[in-house]
Backbone bond lengths (Angstrom), bond angles and torsions (degrees), N, CA, C in turn:
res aa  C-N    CA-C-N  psi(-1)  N-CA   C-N-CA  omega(-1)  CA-C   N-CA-C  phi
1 X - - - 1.451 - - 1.533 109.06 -
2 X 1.525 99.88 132.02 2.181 93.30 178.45 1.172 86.75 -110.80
3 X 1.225 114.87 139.04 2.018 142.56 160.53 1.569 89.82 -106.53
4 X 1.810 77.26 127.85 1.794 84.33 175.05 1.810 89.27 -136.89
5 X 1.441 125.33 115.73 1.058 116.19 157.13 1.702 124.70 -79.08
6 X 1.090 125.41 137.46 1.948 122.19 -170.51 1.604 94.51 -154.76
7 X 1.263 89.20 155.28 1.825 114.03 137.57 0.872 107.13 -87.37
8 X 1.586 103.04 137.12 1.673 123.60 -158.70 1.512 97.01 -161.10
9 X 1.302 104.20 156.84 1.496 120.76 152.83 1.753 109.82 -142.87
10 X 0.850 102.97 141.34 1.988 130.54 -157.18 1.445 102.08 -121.70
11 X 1.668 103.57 124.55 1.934 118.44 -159.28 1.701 63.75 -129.86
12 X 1.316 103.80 137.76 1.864 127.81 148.41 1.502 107.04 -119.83
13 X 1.382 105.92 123.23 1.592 104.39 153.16 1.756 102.94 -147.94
14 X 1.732 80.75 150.15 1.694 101.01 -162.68 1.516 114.92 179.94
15 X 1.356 132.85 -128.67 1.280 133.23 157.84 1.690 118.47 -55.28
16 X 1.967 96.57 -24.17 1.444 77.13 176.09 2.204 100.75 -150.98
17 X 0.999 121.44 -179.87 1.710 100.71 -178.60 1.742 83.59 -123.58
18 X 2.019 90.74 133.79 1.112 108.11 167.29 1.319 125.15 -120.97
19 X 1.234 144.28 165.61 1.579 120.90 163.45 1.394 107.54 -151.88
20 X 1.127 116.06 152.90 1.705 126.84 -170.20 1.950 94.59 -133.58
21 X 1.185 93.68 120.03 1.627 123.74 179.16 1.612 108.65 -43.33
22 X 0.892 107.45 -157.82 1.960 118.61 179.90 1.026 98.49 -110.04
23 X 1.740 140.43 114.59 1.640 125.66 -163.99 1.913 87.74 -172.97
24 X 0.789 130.21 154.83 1.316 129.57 -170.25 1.216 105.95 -93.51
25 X 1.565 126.06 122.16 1.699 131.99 163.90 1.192 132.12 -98.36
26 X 1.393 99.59 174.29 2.018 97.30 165.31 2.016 86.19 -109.80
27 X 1.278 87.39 128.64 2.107 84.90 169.39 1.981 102.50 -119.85
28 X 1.102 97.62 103.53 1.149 99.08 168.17 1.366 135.13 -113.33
29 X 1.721 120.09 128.23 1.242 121.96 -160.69 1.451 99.60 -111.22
30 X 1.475 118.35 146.27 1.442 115.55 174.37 1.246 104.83 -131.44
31 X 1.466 109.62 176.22 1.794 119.46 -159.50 1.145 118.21 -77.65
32 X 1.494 121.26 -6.56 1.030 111.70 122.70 1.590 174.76 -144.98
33 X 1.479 73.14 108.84 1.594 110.02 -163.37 1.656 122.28 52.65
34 X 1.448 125.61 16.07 1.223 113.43 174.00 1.329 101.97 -83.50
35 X 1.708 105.17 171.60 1.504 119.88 169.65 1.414 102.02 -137.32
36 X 1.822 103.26 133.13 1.136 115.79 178.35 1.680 89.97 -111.03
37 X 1.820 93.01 153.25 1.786 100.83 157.12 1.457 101.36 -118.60
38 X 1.234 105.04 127.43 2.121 98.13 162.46 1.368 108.57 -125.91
39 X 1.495 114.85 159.54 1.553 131.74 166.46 1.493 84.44 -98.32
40 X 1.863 84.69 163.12 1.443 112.30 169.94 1.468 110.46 -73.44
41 X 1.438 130.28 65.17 1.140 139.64 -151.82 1.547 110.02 177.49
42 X 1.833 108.42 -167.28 1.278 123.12 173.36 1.943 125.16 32.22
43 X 1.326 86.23 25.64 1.663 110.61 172.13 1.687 92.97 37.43
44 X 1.612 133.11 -146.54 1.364 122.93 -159.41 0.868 106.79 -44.55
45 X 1.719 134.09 -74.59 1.227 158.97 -129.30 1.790 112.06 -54.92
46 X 1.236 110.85 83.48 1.650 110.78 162.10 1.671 125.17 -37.40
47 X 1.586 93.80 114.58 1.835 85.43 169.24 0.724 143.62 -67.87
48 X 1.816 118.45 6.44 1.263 116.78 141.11 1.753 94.25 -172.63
49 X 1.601 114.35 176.34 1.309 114.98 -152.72 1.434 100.69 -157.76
50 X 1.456 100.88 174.56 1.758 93.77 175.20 1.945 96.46 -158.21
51 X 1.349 123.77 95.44 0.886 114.11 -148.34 1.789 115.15 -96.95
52 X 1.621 139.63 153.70 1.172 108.99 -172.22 1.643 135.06 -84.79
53 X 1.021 114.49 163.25 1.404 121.14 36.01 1.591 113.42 -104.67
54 X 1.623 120.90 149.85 0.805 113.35 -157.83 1.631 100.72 -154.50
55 X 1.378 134.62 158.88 1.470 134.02 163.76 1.430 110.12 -142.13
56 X 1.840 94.19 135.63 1.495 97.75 -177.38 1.323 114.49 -123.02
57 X 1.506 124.11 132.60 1.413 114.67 -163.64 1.701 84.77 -134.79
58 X 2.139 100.50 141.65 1.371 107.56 163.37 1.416 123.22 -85.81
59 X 1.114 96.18 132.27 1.800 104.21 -179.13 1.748 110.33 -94.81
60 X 1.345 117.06 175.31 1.422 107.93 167.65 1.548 85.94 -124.57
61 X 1.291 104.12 151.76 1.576 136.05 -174.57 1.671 104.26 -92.31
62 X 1.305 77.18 132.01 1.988 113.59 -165.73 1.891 102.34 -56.51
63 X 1.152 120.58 154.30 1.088 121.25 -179.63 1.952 120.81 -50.27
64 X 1.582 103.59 -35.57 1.422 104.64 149.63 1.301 129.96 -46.04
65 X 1.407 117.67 -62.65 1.707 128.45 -141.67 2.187 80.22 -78.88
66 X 1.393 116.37 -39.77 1.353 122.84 175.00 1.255 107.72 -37.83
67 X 1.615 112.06 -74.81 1.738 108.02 178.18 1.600 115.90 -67.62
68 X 1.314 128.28 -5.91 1.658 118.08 156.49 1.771 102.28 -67.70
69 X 0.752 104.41 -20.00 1.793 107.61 -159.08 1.464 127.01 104.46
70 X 1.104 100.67 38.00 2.052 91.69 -174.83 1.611 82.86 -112.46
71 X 1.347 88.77 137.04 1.438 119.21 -178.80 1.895 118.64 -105.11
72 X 1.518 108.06 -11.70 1.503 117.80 -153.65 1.533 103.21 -178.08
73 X 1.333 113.80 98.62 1.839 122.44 165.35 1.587 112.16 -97.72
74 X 1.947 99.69 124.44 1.266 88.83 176.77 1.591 100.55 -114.40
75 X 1.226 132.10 156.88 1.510 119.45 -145.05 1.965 73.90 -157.90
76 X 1.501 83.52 99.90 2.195 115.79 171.13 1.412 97.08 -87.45
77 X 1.309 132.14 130.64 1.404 140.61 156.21 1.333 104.04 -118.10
78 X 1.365 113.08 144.07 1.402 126.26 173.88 1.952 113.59 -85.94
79 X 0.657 110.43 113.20 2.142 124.42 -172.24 1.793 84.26 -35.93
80 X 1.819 99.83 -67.26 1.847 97.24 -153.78 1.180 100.10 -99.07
81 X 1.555 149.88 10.55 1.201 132.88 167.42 1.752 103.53 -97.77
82 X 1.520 105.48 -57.78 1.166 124.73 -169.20 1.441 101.47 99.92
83 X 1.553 127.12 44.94 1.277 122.03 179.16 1.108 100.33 -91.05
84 X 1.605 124.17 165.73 1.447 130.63 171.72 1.458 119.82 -126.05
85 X 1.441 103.32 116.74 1.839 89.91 162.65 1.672 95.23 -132.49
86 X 1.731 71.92 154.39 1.787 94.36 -170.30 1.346 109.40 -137.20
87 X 1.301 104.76 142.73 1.788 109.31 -160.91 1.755 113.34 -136.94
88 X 1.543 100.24 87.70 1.369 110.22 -179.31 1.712 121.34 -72.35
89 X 1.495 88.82 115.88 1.554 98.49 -167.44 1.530 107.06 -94.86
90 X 1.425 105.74 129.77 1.562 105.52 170.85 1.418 127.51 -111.44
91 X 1.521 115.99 -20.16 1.410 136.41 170.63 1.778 109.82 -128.30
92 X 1.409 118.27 135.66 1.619 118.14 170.52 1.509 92.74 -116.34
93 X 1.304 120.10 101.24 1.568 121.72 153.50 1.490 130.34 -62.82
94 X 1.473 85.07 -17.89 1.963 89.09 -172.85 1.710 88.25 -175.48
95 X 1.675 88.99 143.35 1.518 124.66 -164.88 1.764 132.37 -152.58
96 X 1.466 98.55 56.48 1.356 105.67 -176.90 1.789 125.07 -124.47
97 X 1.248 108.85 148.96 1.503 113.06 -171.66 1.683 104.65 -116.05
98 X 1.488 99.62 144.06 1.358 104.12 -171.76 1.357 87.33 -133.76
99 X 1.571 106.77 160.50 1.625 144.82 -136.98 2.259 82.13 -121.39
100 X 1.087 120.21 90.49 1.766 93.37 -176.67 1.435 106.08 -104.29
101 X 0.870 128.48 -21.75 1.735 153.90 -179.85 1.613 96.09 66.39
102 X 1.477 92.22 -153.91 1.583 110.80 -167.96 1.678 126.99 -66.37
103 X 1.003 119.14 81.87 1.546 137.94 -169.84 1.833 105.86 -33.60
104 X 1.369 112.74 101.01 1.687 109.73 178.98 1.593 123.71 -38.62
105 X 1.676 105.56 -31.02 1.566 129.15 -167.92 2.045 105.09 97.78
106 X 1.410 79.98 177.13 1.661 82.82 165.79 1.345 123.09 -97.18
107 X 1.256 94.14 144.77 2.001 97.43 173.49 1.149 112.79 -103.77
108 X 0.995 127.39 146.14 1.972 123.29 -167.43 1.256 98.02 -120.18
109 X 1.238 115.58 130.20 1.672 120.20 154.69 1.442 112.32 -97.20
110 X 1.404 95.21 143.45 1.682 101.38 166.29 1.483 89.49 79.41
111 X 1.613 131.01 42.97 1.555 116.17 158.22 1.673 100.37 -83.27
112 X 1.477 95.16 -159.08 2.130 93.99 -155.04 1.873 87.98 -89.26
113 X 1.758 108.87 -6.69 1.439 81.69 -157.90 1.428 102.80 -86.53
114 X 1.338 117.34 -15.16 1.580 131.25 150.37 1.305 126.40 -64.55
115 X 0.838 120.06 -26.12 1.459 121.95 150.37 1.551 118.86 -52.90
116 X 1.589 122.00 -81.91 0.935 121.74 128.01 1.508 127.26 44.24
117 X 1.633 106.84 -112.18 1.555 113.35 179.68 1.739 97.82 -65.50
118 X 1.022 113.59 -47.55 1.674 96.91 -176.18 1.631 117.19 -47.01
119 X 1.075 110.93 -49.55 1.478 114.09 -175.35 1.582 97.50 -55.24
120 X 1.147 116.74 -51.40 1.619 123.02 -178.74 1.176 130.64 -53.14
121 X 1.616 109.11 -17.27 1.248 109.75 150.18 1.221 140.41 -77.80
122 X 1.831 94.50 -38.16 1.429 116.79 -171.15 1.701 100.71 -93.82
123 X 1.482 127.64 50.03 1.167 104.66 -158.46 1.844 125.23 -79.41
124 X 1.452 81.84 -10.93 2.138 112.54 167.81 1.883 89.89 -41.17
125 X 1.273 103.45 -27.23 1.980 92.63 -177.79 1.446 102.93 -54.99
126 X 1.481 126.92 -39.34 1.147 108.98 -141.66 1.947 95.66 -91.90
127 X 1.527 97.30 1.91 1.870 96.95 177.39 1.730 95.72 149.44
128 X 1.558 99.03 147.44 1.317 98.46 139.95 1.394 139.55 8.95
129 X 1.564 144.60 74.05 1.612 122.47 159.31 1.204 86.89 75.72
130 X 1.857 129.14 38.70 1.382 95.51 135.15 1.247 124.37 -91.41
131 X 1.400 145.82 -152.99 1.687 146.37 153.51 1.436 95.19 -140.35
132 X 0.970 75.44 168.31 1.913 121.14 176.09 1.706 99.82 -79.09
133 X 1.459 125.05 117.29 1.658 123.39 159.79 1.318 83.35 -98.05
134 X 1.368 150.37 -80.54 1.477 136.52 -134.79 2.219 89.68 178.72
135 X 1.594 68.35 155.76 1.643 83.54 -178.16 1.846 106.87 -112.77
136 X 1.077 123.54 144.79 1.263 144.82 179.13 2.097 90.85 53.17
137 X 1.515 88.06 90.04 1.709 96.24 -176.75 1.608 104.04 -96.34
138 X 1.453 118.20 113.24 1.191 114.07 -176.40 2.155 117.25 -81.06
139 X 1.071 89.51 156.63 1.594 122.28 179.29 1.036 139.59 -120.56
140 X 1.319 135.79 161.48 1.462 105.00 -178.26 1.540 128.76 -91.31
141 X 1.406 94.16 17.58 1.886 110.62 173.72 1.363 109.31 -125.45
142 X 1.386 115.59 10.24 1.849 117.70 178.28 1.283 101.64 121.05
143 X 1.591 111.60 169.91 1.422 129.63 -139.30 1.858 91.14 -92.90
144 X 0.704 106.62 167.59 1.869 122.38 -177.29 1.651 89.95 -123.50
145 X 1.369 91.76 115.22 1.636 96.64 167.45 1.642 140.27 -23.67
146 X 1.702 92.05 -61.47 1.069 96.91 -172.49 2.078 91.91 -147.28
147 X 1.253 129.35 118.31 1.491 143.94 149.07 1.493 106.74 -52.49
148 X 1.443 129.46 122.43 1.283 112.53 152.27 1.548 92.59 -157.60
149 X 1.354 102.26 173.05 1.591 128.89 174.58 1.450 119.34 -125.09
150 X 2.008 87.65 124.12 1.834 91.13 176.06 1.223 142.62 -52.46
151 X 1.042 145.31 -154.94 2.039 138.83 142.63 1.419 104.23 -55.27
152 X 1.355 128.29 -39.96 1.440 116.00 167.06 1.172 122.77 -68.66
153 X 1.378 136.78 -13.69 1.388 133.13 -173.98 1.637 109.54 96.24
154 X 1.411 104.43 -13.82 1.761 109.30 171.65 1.630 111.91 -38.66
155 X 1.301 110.63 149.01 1.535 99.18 172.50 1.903 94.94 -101.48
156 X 1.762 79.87 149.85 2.147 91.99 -179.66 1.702 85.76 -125.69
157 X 1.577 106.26 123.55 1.505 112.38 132.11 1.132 133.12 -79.12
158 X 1.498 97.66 135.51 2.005 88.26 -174.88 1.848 105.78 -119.33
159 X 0.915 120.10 147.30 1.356 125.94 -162.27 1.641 97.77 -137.30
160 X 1.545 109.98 101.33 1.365 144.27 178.76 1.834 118.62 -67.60
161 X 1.403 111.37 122.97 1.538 97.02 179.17 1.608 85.67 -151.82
162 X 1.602 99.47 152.45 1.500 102.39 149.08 1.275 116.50 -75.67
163 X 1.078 132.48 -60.08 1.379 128.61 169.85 1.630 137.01 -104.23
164 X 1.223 105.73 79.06 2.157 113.63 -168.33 1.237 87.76 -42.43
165 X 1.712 90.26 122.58 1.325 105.10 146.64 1.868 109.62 -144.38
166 X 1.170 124.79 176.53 1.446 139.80 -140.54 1.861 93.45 -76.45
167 X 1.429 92.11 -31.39 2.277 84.14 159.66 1.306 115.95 -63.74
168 X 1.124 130.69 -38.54 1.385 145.12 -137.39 1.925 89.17 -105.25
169 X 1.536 116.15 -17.53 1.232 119.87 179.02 1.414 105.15 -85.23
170 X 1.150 112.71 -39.27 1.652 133.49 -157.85 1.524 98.17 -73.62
171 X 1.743 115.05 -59.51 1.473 138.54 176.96 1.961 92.87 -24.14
172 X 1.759 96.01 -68.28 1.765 88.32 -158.98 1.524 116.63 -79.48
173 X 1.537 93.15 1.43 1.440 91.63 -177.36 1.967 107.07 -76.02
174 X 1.448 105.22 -45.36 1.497 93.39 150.77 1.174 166.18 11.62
175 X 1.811 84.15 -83.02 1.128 119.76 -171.22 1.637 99.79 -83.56
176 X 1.691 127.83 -43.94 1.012 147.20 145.55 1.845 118.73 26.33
177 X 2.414 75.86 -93.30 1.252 109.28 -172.62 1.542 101.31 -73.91
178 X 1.373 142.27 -27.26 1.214 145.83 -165.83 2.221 104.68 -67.85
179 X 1.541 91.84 -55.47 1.578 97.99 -176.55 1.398 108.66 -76.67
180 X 1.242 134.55 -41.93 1.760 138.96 -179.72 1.660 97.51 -51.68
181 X 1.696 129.52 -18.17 1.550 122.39 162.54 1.374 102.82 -61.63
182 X 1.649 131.80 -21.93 1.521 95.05 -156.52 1.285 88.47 -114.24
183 X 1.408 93.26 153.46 1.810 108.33 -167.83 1.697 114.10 -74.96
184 X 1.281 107.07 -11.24 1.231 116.64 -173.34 1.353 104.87 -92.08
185 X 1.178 142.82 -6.07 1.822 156.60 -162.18 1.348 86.64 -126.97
186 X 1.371 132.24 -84.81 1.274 114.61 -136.04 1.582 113.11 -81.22
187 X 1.374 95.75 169.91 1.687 137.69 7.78 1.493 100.12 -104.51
188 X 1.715 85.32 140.45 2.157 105.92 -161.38 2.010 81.73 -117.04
189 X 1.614 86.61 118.70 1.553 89.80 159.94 1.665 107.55 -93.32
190 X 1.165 94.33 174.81 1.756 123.50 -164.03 1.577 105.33 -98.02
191 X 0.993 140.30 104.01 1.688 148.21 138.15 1.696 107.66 -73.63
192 X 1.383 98.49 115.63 1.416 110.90 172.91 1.753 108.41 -105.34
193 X 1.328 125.81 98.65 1.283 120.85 -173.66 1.485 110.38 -123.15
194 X 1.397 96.91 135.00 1.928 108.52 176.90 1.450 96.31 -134.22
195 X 1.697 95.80 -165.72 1.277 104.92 169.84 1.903 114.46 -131.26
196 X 1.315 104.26 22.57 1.270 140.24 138.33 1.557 117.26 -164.71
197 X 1.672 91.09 149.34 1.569 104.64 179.59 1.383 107.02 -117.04
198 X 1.448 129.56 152.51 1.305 131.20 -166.34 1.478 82.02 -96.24
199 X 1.621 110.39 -175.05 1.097 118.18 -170.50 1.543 105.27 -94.59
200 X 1.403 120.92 -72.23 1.032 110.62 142.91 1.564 158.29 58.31
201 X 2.093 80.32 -103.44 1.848 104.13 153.79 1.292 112.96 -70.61
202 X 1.316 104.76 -37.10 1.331 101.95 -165.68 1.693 104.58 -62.24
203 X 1.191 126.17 -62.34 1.567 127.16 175.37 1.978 114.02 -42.72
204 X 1.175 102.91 -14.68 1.559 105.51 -170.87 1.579 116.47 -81.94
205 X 1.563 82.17 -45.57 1.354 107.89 174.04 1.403 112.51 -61.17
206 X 1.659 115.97 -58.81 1.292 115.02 -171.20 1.911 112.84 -55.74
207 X 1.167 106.55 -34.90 1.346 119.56 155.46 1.031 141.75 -18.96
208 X 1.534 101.30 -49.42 1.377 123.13 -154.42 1.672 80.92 -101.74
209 X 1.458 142.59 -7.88 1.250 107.40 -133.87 1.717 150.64 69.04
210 X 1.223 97.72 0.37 1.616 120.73 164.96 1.177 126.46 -103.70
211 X 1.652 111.39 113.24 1.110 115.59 -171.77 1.434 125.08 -107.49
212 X 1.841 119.14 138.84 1.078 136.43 -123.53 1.618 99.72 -108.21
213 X 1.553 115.92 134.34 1.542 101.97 -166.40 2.252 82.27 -132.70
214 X 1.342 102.28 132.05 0.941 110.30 137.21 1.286 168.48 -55.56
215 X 1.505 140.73 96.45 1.759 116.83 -154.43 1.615 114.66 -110.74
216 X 1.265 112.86 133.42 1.323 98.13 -179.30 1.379 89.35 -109.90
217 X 1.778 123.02 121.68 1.355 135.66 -160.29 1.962 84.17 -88.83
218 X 1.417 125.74 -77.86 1.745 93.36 -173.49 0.927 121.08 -22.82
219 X 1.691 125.76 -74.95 1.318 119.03 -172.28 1.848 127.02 -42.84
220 X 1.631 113.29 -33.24 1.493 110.03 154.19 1.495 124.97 -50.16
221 X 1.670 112.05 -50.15 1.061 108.59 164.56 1.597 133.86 -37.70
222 X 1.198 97.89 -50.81 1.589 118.28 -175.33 1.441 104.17 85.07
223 X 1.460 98.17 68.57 1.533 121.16 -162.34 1.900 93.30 -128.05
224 X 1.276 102.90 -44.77 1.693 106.74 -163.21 1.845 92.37 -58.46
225 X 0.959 98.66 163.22 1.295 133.14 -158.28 1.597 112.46 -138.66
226 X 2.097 110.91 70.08 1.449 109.36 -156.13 1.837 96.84 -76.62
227 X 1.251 142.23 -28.15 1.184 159.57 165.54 2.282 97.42 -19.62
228 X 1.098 81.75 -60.74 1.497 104.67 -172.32 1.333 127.92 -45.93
229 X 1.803 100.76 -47.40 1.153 119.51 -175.65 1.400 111.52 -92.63
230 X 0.908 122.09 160.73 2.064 143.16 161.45 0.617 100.99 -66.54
231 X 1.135 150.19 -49.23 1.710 133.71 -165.16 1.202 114.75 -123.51
């Protein structure tokens, strides 16, 4: 990856014409071949980019762009649009390339399928004398998170999210009306459980008759730390 900090000004043309003033950047190009521009600002989001496939060739600046002050044109074309951005450099404050190699990816904690088996152990979360029937219970429109039965023997679907939202309401409602056909399930109430619920879902759900369970994934872990807290 080369980080080049400069004074620059940035011409886009393509689907649409953009331009970024004379103001000092970070322009960073990576291996492959995109170019990002960022301010010391706007948290990730580049003010503008040129993504691949892509080729960037330095030009030298015309006897004009010389007396504005551009010292160095780098001229980004896009392979399948044929868009152009071009980034007239007048100052390089900083000019270094780094070696980053092969990126592991991300690992996510706290996805649903960890969620998931935890709840499946702990399934007393969802109340009193419930159990465990089976985890990822299939259907004929996709698997139901989690099968289980109350202290009555009722069957509960539970429908798993990191974050409930009003799809994730809709999803078990589905799944719901699909299992309450078979005579051997019903009638299967609905547990809607995350480890946040929008507001929203939450009203949709309650709506529906589906009731909404909260998860606090440390405390599954056996991570929380009750010593710590006030309450």
């Amino acid at each position: 990856m080369r980080l080049v900090i400069a004074r620059c000004s940035v011409d886009y043309a393509g689907r649409l014409s953009a331009h970024l003033p004379l103001a000092t950047r970070l322009l960073m190009i990576k291996s492959d071949g995109s170019l990002l521009v960022h301010s010391d600002g706007g948290s990730y989001k580049p003010l503008n980019w040129m993504s691949p496939p892509c080729s960037i060739r330095t030009l030298e600046p015309d006897a004009d762009q010389v007396e504005a002050g551009v010292v160095e044109l780098w001229k980004v074309t896009q392979a399948k649009t044929a868009d152009i951005l071009v980034v007239s450099i007048h100052e390089v404050l900083h000019d270094s390339s780094h070696e980053m190699g092969i990126d592991p990816g991300l690992t996510k904690d706290g996805v649903e399928a960890d969620l998931q088996r935890l709840l499946a152990e702990q399934i007393d979360l969802l109340g009193e004398g419930h159990t465990l029937v089976r985890r990822e219970y299939m259907t004929a429109i996709g698997p139901v998170d989690i099968l289980a039965r109350d202290a009555s023997g009722g069957a509960v679907a539970v429908e798993l999210k990191r974050r409930g939202d009003i799809d994730g309401v809709e999803q078990l409602t589905r799944y719901l009306e699909l299992m309450n056909r078979d005579p051997h399930l019903a009638p299967v109430t609905g547990v809607f459980a995350a480890q946040e619920i929008k507001p929203q879902a939450r009203a949709l759900a309650q709506d529906r008759g589906i009731r909404c369970l909260l998860l606090d994934y440390d405390a599954m872990r056996g991570l929380d730390d009750s010593h710590s807290r006030l309450f």
